[in-house]
N, C-alpha and C positions, 0 to 999 in steps of 0.2 A: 633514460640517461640524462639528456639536457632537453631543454624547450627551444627550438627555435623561434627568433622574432626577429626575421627581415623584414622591418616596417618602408615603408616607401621614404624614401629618403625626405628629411626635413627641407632642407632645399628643394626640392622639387617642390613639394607643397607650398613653401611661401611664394614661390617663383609664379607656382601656377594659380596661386589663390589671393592672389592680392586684387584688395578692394571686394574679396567673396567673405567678409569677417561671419556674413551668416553660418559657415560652415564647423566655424570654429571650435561649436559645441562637441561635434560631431568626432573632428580632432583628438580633443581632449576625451574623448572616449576609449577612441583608440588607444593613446597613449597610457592611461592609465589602467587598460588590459576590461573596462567595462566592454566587452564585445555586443551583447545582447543589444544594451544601450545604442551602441554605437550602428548595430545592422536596424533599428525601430527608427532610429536619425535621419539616417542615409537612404532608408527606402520611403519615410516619410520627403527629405528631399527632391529624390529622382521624381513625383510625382509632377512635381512643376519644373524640373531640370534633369528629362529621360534621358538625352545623351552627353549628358556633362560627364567625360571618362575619368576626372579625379574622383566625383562621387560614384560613377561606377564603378571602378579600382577599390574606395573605402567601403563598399558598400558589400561586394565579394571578398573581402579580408574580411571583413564583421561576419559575414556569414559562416568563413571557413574555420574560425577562431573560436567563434561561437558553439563549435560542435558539428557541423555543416560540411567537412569538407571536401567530400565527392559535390555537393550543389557547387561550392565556391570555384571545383574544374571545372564545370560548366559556365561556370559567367566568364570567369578568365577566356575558356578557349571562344565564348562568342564575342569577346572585347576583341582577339586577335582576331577576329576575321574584318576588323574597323582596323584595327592596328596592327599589321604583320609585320611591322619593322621596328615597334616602340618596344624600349628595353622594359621602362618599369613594367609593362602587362605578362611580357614573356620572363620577366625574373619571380613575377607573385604569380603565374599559371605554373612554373614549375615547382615553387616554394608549396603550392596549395595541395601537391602528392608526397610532401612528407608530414602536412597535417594528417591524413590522411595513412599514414605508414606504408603507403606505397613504394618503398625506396629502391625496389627493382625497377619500378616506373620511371621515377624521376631520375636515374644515375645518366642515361643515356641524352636525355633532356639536355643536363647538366654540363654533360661532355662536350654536347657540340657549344653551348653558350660560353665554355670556357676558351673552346676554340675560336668562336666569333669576337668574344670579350675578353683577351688575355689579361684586362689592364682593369676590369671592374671588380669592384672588392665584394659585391652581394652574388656574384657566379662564383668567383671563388669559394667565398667559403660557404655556401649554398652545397654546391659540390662536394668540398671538403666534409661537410654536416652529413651528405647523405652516404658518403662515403661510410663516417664512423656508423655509423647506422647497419650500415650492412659487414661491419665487423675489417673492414679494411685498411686496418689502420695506420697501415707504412703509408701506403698512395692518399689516403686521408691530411696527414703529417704535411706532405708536399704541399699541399694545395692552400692551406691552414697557415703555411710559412708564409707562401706568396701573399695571401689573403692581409696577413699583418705589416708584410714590408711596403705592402701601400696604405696603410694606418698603422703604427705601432704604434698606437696609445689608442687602440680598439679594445672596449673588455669584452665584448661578447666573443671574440675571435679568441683571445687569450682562455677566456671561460671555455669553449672549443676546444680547444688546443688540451686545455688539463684533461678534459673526459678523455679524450683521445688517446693520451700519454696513460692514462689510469687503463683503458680498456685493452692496450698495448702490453702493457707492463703484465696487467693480468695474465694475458693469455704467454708470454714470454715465462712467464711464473709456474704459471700451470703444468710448462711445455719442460720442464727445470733450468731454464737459463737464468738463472736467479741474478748474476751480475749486471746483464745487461736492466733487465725489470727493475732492479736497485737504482741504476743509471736514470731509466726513466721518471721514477717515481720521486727524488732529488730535483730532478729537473723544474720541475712542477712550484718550488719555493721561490726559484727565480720572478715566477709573475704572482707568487701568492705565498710571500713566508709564513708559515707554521699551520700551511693549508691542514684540514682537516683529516680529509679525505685522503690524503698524501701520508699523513702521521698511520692514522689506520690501516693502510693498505702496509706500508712500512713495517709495522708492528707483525701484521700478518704473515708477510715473508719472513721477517727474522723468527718466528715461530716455527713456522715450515721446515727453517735449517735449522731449529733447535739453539738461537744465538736468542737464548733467555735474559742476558742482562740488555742487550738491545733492543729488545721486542719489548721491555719493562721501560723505558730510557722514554722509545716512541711515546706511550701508553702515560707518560708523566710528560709529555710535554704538552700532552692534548690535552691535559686536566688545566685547563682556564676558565672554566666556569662550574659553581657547584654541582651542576644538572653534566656535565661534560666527566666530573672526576671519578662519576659512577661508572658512566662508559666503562673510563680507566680503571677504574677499582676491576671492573668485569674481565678484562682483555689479563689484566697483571693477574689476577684468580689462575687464570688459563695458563700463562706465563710459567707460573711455580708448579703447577703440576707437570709442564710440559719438563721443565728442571728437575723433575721428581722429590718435590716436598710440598708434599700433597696437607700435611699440617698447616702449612702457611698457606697453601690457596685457600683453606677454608677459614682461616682469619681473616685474609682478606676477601672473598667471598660474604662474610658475616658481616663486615663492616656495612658492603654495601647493602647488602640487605636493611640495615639500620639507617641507612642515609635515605633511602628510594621511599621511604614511607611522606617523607616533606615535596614529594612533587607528586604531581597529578598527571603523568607519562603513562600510557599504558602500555604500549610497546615495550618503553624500560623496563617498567615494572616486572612485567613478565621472562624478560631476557635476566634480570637481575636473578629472580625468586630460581628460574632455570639454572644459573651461573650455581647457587647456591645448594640444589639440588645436588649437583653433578659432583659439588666440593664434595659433599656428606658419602658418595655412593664411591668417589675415588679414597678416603678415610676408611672405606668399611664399615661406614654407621646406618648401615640398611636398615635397621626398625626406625630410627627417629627418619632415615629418609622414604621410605616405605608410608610414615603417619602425613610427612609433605606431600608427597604426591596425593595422597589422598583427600588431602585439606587443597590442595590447589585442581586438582579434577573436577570439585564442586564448585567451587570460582571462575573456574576455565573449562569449561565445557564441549568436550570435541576439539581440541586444540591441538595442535601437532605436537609440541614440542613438549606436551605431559604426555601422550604417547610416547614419545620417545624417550624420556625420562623414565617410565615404567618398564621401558623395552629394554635400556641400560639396567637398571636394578635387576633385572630378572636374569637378565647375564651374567650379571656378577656374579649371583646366588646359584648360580647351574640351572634357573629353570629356561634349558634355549625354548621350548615349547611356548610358554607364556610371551617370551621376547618376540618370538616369531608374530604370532597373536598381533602383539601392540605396532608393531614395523607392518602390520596387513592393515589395520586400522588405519596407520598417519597414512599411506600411500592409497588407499581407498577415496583421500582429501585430497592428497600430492601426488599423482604419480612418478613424477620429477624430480621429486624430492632427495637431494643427496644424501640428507641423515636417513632417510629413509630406506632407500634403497641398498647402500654402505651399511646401514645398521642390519636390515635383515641378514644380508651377505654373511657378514659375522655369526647374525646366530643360529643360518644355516648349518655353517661350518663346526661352532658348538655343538649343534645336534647333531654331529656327523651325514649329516643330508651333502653330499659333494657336490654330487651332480648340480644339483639345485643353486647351492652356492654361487659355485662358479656362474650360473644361468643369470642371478641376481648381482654380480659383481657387472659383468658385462653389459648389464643394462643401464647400469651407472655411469658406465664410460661412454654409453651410447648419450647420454645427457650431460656429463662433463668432461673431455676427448682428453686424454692424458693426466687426469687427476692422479695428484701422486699417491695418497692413501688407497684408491683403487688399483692404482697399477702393482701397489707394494702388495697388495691381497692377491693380486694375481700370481704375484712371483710367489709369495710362499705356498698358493697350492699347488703352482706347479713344479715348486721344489718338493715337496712332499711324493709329487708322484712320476717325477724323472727319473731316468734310469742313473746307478751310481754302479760306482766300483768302490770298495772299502777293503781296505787294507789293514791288519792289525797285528802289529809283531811286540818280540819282550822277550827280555833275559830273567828265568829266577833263578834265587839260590835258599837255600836255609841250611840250618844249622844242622842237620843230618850228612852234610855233603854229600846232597844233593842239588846238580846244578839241571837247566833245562831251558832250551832255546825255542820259541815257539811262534808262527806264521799260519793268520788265517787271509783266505781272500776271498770275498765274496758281492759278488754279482748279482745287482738286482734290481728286474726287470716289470716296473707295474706295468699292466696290459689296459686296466680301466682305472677307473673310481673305486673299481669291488676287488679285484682279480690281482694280485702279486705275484711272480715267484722270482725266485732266484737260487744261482747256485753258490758253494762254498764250497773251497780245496783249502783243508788245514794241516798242516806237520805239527812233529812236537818231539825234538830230540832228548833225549833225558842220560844225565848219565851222573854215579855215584863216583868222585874221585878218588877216595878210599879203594873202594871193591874195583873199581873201574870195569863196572858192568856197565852196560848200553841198552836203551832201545829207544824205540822211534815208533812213532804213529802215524797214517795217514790215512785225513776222513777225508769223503767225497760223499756230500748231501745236496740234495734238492728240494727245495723250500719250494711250499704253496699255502698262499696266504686266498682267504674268500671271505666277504663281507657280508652273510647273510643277510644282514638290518641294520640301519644305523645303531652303534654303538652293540653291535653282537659281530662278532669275528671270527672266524675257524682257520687254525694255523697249524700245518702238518710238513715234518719234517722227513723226509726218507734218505740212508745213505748207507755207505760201507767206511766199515773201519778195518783197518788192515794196522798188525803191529810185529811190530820185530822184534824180538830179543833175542839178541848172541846170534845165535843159529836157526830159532824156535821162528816162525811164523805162521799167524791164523790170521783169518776175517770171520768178523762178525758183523751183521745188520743192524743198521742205528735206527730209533724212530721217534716221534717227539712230534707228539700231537696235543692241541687244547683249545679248550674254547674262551674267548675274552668278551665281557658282555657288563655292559651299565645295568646291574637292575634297579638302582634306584639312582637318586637324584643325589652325585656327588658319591658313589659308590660305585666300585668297580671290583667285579671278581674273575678270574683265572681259575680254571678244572684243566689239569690235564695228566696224559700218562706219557714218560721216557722211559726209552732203554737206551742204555748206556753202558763202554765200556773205561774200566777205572785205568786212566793212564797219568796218573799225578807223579808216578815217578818208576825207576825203571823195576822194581821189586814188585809192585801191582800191576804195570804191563805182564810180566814172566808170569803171576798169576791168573790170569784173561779169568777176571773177575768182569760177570755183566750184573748192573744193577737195572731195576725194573722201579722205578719211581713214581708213585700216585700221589700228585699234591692237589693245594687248594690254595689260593693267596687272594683276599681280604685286604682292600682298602678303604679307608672313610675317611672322606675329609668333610671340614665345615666350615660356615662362612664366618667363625671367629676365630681361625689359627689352628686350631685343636685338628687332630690326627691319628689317625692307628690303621695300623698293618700288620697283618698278619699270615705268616707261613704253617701250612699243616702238609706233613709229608710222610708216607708211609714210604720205605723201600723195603723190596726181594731181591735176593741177589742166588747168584747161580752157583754159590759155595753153602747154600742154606743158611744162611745168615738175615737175618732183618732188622732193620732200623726203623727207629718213631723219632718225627723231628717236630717240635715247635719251635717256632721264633717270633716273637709279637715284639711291635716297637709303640711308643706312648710320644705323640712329639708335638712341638708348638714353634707354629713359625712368628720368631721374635720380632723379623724387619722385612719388608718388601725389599728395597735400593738401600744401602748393600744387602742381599739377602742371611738371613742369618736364621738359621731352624737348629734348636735344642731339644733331648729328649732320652727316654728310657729305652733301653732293650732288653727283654729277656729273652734266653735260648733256654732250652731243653732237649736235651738226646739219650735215647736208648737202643741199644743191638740186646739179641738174643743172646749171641754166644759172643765170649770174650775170644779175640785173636789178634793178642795185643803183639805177638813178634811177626806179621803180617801190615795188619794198619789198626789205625784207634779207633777201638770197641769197646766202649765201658759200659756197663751196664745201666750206668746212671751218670749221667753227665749236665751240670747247667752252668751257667753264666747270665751273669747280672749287670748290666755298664751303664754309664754314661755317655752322650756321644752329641756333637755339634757339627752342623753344615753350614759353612761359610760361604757365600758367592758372591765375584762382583765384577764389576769391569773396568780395565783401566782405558780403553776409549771404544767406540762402536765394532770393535773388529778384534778385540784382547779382553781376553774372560778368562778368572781363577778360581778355581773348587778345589776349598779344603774341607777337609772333615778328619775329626779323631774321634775315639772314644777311649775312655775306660774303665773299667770295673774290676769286677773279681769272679775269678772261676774256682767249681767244684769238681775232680771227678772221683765218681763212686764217695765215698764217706773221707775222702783226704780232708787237709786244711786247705783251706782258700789260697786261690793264690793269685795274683795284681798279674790282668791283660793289658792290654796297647794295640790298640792298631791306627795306624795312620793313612790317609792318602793324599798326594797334592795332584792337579791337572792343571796344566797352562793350554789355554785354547785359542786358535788363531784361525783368524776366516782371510784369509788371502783375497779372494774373489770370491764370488757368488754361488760360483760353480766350484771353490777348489779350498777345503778347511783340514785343518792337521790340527792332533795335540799331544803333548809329551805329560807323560804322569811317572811316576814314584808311588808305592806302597809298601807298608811295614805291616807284619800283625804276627803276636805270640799267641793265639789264641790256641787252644787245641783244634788238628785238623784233623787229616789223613792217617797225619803219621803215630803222636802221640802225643801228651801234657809238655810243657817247656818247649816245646815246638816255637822254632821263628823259623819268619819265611818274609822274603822282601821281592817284589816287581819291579822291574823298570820296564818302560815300553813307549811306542807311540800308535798313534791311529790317524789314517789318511783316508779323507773321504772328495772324492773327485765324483761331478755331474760329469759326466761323458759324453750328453746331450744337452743341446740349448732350453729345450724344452720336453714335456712327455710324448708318447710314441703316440697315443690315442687324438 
């Protein structure tokens, strides 16, 4: 942090060494930091002048400065037993246990000399030094004030005073009292405008809250010297992605890479060629960044932070396995390491590894106590596995006059890392305003979710349905089992089988129609945008009827922030037997559309999804004819623990009923944590 140099005060030396000009050499040793010199002097001295206590004094400073300075507690403590009441021995035999980093040693030393010397400026901030030292930085502050108001034109005390304020401010930062840390780090220009270390620290906070044109502002005022604008150029990289245009951090990223080649810094160098990396990997340009890391691993050998540079890439690209790998490596160097131990965290959590995660999150906090990015890792996994209550209700109508009120509640309870369930109580009143027929449904299901493997799932549904019509009531048993599982990198497939009863309206409730559903769903994505999904679905139904369903979509995400994804859909449907004065059955049914998903946020806590499609549908050998469907969601996070959101949907598509079918949703969804944290 800082060096301390309590030199024995200059008056004192002249006072005590006048007419001793032989010494003088010796002096000038000191003062100019030659210590070695200065202890080869002084003990050359003491041979002809053993108990001269200035040269013994200079003689123990040279040795302790030198490297020495458990010996230089030694000559200190046998100077005080000549001198038990001289200050200068008892101010450099305390001074000599924070050469030494003893500073649990020396606090108590300090304590009482502050007591004995309220009024001398080398206990003071002697004290005050060993204080920040041992991270105390309020009762540090006091002593550091006093220290200056009997010199205030002292720069070592001032130069004190900033570490102090800096290491203050830090841990105020860390801890999220960001105003005050603001307060502190300001402070600091009063004894040192357009301090460094002050700009930098500054910058970093306004990063932290995401106050991007501020953190760019800091970052340009620190740029006073060419070798300084890289810094800047570095910190403003970080800045624009942190604003999300991730385009301009890596222009400005490139820049400094172009500037960093005219000095001779290696540390820069490497922070730079790093800074430039990270641009390329937030861009998406994984092969050309992928050829750097490779070209900088043979340069930089064993290095942490190409580690973790490769352990970023391999994130990005879905392989958590190789991330993990590179995050075992840097920490193998670092065990302390915070990109290290925060990065593995992550690609635990990628890997579906939980357990683990978490284990690796916490070990982070055990090395930096309230780091907000680990605190923020903590909250989402243990949002993921607190217990919720979710609510989800909605009015439809369509064009058949049919109208239907519907209310699901469900409850759900993770018990581990692996282990889920939960229950669901849902109604569904339906009624035709025409016929002014009625009925009602009500499910009651018990969800059990199990984790076989990371990224293999088994998720089984058991329940009764009960429905009414007019007069008529039955139950029937629900069931809805499947398995979820990565087999590859970036690939996720879904097998399962449902039984089900058709209650879309009250004309298929009266006929306690169950259907028996065998799907498959197919998804791939890749690390250039590109996309495909797809649904394959056999159904049996208990009227002897069955259905073949495909639905595959073709899609390409245009924009990260605002999110914007375009793309193709085909469907395909066929039933065996036509029972079109029932529900729609065609023998031969497809559709062809267009369709876009729009997302974005209007501040941290309000997020919109839109999406439409349209195209043209066929059924059986008819003419084409123009679908629609639309949906909007407005999303709101109230608190941490407490989100809603209201949606609208339209769609003519062919459904249940028949061709020229509309059918429109209104609804809301409420999801309330019930607990602060999970039960396990």
């Amino acid at each position: 942090m800082i060096r301390f140099y309590l030199l024995i005060t200059l008056f004192f030396m002249l006072t005590d060494l006048i007419g001793q000009n032989n010494m003088q050499e010796g002096f000038n040793f000191l003062e100019k930091g030659n210590f070695e010199k200065a202890e080869s002097f002084f003990a050359n001295y003491l041979k002809t002048s053993p108990n001269d206590k200035t040269a013994l004094l200079c003689y123990a400073r040279a040795v302790g400065l030198s490297g020495e300075p458990i010996k230089a507690t030694r000559l200190f403590a046998k100077l005080q037993e000549s001198y038990p009441t001289d200050f200068e021995v008892k101010i450099n035999y305390n001074e000599s246990f924070l050469w030494a980093k003893k500073y649990t040693e020396a606090k108590p030393l300090y304590a009482q000399m502050v007591t004995n010397y309220p009024n001398e400026f080398a206990a003071l901030l002697g004290y005050a030094n060993t204080l920040s030292n041992l991270k105390e930085y309020k009762e540090a502050l006091k002593f550091v004030e006093k220290a200056i108001d009997l010199e205030p034109e002292n720069k070592s005390s001032k130069i004190s005073r900033k570490y102090m304020r800096l290491g203050l401010a830090n841990r105020l930062i860390n801890n999220q009292n960001y105003q005050s840390g603001e307060k502190l780090l300001e402070e600091i220009f009063v004894d040192f405008p357009e301090d460094k270390d002050a700009l930098l620290n500054l910058a970093n906070l306004y990063l932290i809250t995401k106050q991007v044109e501020r953190a760019k502002q800091m970052y340009k005022r620190h740029a006073t010297s060419p070798k300084d604008s890289i810094t800047s150029l570095i910190g403003i990289a970080l800045a624009e992605h942190i604003g999300e245009k991730d385009k301009q951090a890596l222009v400005v990223a490139r820049l400094a890479k172009e500037k960093i080649i005219q000095f001779n810094d290696f540390e820069l160098t490497e922070r730079t060629h790093e800074r430039y990396v990270q641009a390329l990997i937030w861009n998406r340009k994984f092969i050309l960044a992928r050829r750097q890391i490779d070209n900088l691993a043979n340069s930089y050998q064993n290095r942490n932070w190409v580690y973790a540079l490769r352990a970023t890439l391999h994130l990005y690209v879905g392989e958590s396995k190789n991330s993990i790998t590179n995050y075992n490596a840097l920490l193998k160097n670092d065990s302390t390491s915070f990109d290290g131990n925060l990065g593995k965290a992550n690609a635990l959590f990628a890997a579906d590894q939980i357990d683990k995660a978490y284990i690796a999150v916490q070990k982070t906090l055990q090395f930096y106590p309230n780091q907000k990015d680990a605190t923020q890792f903590i909250e989402k996994l243990d949002v993921l596995h607190t217990p919720t209550i979710e609510e989800h209700a909605g009015y439809t109508f369509d064009n058949g006059n049919n109208i239907a009120f519907f209310s699901n509640t469900t409850t759900a309870l993770p018990l581990s890392t692996k282990f889920k369930t939960n229950i669901t109580y849902s109604f569904r009143a339906t009624e035709n305003t025409v016929s002014k027929i009625t009925a009602n449904t009500h499910l009651i299901l018990i969800g059990l979710e199990y984790k076989l493997a990371p990224k293999t799932t088994i998720k089984t549904v058991l329940g009764l349905n009960n429905s009414r019509f007019m007069e008529e009531v039955y139950t029937q048993p629900i069931l809805d089992t499947r398995v979820l599982l990565q087999s590859f990198k970036l690939q996720n497939i879904s097998l399962g089988y449902q039984r089900e009863v058709q209650n879309f309206n009250a004309d298929l409730i009266a006929q306690e129609i169950v259907q028996n559903h065998f799907g498959l769903n197919y998804n791939l994505s890749t690390n250039f945008g590109l996309g495909w999904y797809t649904q394959l679905m056999h159904t049996e139904q208990s009227d002897e009827n069955t259905r073949d369903l495909l639905f595959t979509s073709l899609y390409y995400n245009l924009f990260k922030k605002p999110a914007l994804k375009l793309g193709v859909n085909y469907q395909h449907l066929a039933f065996k037997d036509q029972v079109p004065i029932l529900y729609f059955s065609p023998k031969k049914y497809q559709a062809l559309e267009l369709f876009g998903d729009f997302r974005t946020s209007f501040d941290e806590k309000t997020n919109l999804i839109a999406n439409a499609a349209i195209g043209k549908q066929q059924v059986e050998n008819d003419s084409f004819t123009t679908i629609f469907r639309s949906e909007v969601t407005l999303q709101q996070q109230f608190s941490k623990r407490l989100s809603a959101n209201l949606y609208g949907k339209y769609s003519n598509i062919a459904s249940a009923t028949a061709a020229g079918f509309e059918f429109t949703e209104i609804g809301f969804k409420l999801k309330w944590l019930f607990t602060k944290e999970p039960l396990f």
